[in-house]
N, C-alpha and C positions, 0 to 999 in steps of 0.2 A: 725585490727585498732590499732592503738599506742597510748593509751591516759596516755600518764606521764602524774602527779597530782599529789594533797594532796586530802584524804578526811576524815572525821569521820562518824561512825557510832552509833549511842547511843539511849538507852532506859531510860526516865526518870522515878525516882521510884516511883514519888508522882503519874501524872496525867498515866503514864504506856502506853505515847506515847511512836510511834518507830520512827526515823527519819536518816536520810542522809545528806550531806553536803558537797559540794565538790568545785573545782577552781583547772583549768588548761590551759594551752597553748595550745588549740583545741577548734574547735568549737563547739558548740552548745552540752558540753561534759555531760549535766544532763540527757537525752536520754537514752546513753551509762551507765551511770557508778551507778546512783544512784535508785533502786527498792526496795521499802516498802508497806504491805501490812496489815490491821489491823489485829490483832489476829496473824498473825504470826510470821512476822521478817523485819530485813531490811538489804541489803545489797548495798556493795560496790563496785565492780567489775573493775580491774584498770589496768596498765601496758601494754602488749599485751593482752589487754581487749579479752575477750570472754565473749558477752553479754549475753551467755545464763547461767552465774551461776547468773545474776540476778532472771527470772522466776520459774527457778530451784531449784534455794536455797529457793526461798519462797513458792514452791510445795512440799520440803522435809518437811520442818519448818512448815508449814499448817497441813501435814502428820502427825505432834508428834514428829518428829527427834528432839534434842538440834540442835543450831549452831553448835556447836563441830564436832556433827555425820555427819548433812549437809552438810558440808564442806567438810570433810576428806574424804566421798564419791564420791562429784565432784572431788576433785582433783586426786584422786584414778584412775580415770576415762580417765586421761585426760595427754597426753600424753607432753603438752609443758608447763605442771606446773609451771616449772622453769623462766619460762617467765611471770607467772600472779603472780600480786598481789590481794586480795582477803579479804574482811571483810562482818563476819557477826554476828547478835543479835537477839535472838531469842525473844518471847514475855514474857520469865520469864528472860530477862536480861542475860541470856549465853552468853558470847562471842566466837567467833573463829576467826582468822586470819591467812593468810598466805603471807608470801612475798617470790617469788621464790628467786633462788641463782644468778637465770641470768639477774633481775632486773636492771634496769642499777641507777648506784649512784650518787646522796647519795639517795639510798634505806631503809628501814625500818619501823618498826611498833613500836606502846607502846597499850596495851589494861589495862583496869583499872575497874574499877565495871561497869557493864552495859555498856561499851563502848570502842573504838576501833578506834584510828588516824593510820593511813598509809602514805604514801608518798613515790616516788620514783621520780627518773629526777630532784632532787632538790639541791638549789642555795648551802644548810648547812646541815649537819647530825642536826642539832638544831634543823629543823623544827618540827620534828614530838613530839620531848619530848617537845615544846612549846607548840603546838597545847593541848598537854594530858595538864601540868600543867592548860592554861588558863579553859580548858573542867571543871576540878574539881575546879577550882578558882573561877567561874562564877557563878553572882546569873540570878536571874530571867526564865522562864520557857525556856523548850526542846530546841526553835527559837532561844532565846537569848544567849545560853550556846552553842550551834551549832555554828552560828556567829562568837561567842567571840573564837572557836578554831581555825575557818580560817583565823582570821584577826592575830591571833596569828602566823599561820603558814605564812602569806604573810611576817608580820614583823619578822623573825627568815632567811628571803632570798626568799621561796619558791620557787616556779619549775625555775629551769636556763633558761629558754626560758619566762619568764614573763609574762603575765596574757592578760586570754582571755576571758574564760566561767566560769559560776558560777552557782549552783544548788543548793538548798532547798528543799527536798520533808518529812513531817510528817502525820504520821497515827493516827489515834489512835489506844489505847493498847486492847480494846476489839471490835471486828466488831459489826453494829446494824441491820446487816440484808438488810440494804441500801448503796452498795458501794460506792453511791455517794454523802454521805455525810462521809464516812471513813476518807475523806482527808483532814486533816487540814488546812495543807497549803503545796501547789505545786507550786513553784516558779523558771525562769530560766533565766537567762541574757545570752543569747546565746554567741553575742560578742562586746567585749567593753573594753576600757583600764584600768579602774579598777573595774573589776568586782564585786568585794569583795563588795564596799563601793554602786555599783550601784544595788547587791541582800538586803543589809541591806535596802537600800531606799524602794525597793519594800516592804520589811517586815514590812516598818513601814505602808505603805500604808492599806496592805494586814488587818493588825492590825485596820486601820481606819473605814475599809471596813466590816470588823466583829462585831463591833460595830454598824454601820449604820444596818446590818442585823439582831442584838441584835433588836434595838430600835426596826423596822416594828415588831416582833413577841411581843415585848412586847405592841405596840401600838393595836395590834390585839388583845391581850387580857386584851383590860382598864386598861391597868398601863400605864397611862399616864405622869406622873411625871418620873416615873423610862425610860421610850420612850423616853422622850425628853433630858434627861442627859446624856444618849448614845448618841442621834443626838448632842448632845453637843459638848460630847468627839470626835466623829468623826471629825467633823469640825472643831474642835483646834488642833489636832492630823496632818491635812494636810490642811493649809489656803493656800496650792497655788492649791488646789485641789474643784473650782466651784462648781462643781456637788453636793457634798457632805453637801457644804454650803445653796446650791440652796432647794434641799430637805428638809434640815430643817427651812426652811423660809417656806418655803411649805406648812408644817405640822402644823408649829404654824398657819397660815394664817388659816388653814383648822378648825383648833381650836377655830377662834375667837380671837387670840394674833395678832391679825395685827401690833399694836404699836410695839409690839415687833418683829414682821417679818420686818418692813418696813428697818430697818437701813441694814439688811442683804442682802436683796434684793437688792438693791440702791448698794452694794458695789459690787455684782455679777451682776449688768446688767453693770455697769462701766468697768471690765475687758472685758465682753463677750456683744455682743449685742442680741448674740441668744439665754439667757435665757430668755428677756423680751420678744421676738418674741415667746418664748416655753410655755408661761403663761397663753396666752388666751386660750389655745387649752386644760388647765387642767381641766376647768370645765365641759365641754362636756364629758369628757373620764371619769368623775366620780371623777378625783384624787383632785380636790378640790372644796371645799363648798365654792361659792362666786360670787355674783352677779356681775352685771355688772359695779355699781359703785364703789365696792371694789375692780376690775380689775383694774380700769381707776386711782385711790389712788394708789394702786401699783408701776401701769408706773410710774404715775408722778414724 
């Protein structure tokens, strides 16, 4: 498989996630190229892609090997080196990267503390020292510093064949024993003409959606106040996004804030007509405390 691209690789120092980040002219190229694992590493795997120094690099790196050694081993290994481009970060922030010689151009890498932009098939030799400047330029956590590398590399030209697929996958930096909560956030825009600007939309969502998952555990444990400024945040965070609004009229109603549920409710059965139809059916299943005449106040 041929997957030219940009992508990075980075370990943030504070929270000691690992993450991935990519965008190319292929489809559905997050599959292929981008593998992170908690506790051990993450890689990038690119060019005349061979997928397997993804589960491999994070079988060595699990193992104790730095990046460096993980690395140097697969390619050791591997007879069309010349042809892969290849990044990797280990969980104490090691990097190692390789771009072969037969990469086609404009090919190359910049690795910097913790972190590792690649690129090959690309519009400028610019892209990739763009993508590293914005990497170290950029505030806000692991998501947003990923991001701000690719949009750096689309603006710098990126891949000469133009933009397809886009990927986000982040771990965290220590595993909890439950892989399936390891993932921070796994996110992919298979394809689409600008993928870059349609993986940040997801993220901001993904973001909104975290939040709403905050509130319920906090709601669960009588922090009531602190529940509902999360459901807050959520639903100002995405107002073209129903559901999320829907929930927390819910919650208040569930409360006893009906005065304050009513005007949110009213503006999400306006767009939708099926959350006024999804209302009646909450009291039965438990999910809201509300009689029949507090239903009927609702509709109205």
């Amino acid at each position: 498989m041929i997957t030219h691209t940009f992508s990075i690789v980075a370990r943030d120092p504070e929270s000691g996630e690992l993450g991935v980040a990519v965008q190319s002219h292929w489809f559905s190229v997050g599959r292929l190229v981008a593998w992170a694992e908690a506790g051990s590493g993450a890689v990038a795997t690119q060019a005349l892609v061979d997928v397997s120094y993804g589960p491999l690099g994070l079988a060595l790196m699990r193992a104790g090997k730095p990046a460096p050694s993980a690395l140097a081993a697969l390619l050791a290994a591997d007879q069309e080196r010349e042809l892969r481009q290849v990044a990797m970060v280990d969980a104490r922030g090691q990097v190692a990267v390789h771009t072969g010689a037969r990469c086609i151009a404009y090919a190359g890498h910049e690795a910097g503390e913790g972190f590792s932009v690649q690129a090959n098939m690309m519009a400028s030799p610019a892209v990739w020292p763009a993508m590293a400047a914005a990497y170290r330029e950029a505030e806000g956590d692991l998501a947003e510093r990923l991001l701000a590398a690719l949009e750096a590399g689309q603006a710098a030209g990126g891949d000469i064949r133009g933009q397809q697929s886009a990927a986000i996958l982040i771990v965290r930096g220590t595993p909890t024993g439950r892989p399936w909560a390891d993932t921070v956030m796994e996110l992919r825009v298979e394809d689409h003409p600008e993928p870059i600007r349609e993986l940040r939309r997801l993220v901001r969502l993904q973001r909104a959606y975290q939040h709403m998952n905050q509130g319920d555990e906090l709601l669960g444990a009588g922090q009531v106040e602190e529940a509902l400024h999360e459901y807050r945040a959520a639903a100002g965070m995405t107002p073209e996004i129903d559901e999320l609004s829907f929930w927390y009229a819910v919650t208040l109603a569930d409360l006893g804030r009906v005065d304050e549920a009513l005007p949110i409710f009213h503006r999400t059965f306006a767009r939708h007509d099926g959350w006024a139809r999804l209302l009646p059916h909450l009291p039965e299943a438990g999910l809201l405390r509300a009689d029949s005449e507090t239903i009927r106040r609702i509709l109205g």
